[in-house]
C-alpha positions as a printed NumPy array, in Angstrom:
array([[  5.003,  35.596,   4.587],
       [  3.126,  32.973,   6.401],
       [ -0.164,  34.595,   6.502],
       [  0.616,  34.812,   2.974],
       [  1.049,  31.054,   2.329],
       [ -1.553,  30.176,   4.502],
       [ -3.972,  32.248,   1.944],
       [ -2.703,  30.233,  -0.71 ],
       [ -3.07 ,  27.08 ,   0.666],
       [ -6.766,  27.48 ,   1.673],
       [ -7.373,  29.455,  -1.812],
       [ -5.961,  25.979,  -3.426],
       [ -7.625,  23.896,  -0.531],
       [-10.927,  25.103,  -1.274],
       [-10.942,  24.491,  -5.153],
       [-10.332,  20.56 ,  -4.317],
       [-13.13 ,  17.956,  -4.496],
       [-14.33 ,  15.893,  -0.627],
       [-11.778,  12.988,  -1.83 ],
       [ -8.821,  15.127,  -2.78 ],
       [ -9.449,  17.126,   0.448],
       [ -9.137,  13.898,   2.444],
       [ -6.036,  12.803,   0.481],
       [ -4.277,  16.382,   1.162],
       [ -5.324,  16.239,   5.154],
       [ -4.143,  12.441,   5.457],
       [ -0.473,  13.435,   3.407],
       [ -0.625,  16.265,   6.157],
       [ -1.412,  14.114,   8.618],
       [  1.579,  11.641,   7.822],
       [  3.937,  14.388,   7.664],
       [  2.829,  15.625,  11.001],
       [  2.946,  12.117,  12.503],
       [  6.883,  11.722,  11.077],
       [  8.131,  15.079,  12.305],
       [  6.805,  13.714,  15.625],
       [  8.308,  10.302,  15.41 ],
       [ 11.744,  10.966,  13.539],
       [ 12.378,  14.162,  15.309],
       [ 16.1  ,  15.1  ,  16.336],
       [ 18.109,  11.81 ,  17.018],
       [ 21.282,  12.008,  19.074],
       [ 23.607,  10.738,  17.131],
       [ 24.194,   7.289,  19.022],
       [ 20.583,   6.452,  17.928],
       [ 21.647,   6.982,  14.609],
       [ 24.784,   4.939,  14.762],
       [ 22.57 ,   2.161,  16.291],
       [ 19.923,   2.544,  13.614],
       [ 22.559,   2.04 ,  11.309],
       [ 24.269,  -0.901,  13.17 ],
       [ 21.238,  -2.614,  13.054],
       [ 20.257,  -1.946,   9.233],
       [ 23.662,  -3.498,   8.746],
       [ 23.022,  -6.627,  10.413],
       [ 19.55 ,  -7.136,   9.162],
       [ 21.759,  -6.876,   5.641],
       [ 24.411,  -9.288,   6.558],
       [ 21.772, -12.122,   7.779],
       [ 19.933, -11.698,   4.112],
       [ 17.03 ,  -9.615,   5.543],
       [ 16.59 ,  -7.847,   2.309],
       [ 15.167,  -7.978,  -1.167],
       [ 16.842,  -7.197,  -4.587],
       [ 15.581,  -4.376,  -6.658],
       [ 13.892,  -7.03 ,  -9.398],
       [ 11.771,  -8.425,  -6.243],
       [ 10.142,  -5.46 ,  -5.371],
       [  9.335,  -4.582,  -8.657],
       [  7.656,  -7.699,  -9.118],
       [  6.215,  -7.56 ,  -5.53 ],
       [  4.59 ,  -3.649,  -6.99 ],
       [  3.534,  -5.125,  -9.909],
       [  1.418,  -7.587,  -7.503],
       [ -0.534,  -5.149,  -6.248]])
């Protein structure tokens, strides 16, 4: 199966233009780059990731939804 997969991904790969071949290689890149970085967490570094979202909430460290819509729109 992956040999299989792998065929179709280069078949698709190579019908792309230079700047959509760049785009797919940097989205690969990124995913490669977050399997790395939010590998397996024990699950006391989740409860303290959590902990500390919560207090960033309670001191106001946050932003509605209508902000960051008109913080996108900025852009």
């Amino acid at each position: 199966m992956a040999i299989i997969l792998e065929n179709e991904m280069l078949n698709y790969f190579t019908q792309l233009d230079d700047a959509e071949k760049m785009s797919v290689v940097n989205m690969l890149k990124a995913f490669i780059k977050s399997k790395g970085e939010n590998g397996n967490i024990t699950l006391d570094q989740y409860n303290n990731e959590l902990l500390a979202a919560e207090t960033e909430f309670k001191n106001g460290n946050f932003i509605t939804q209508n902000e960051l819509l008109k913080e996108i729109k900025s852009w």
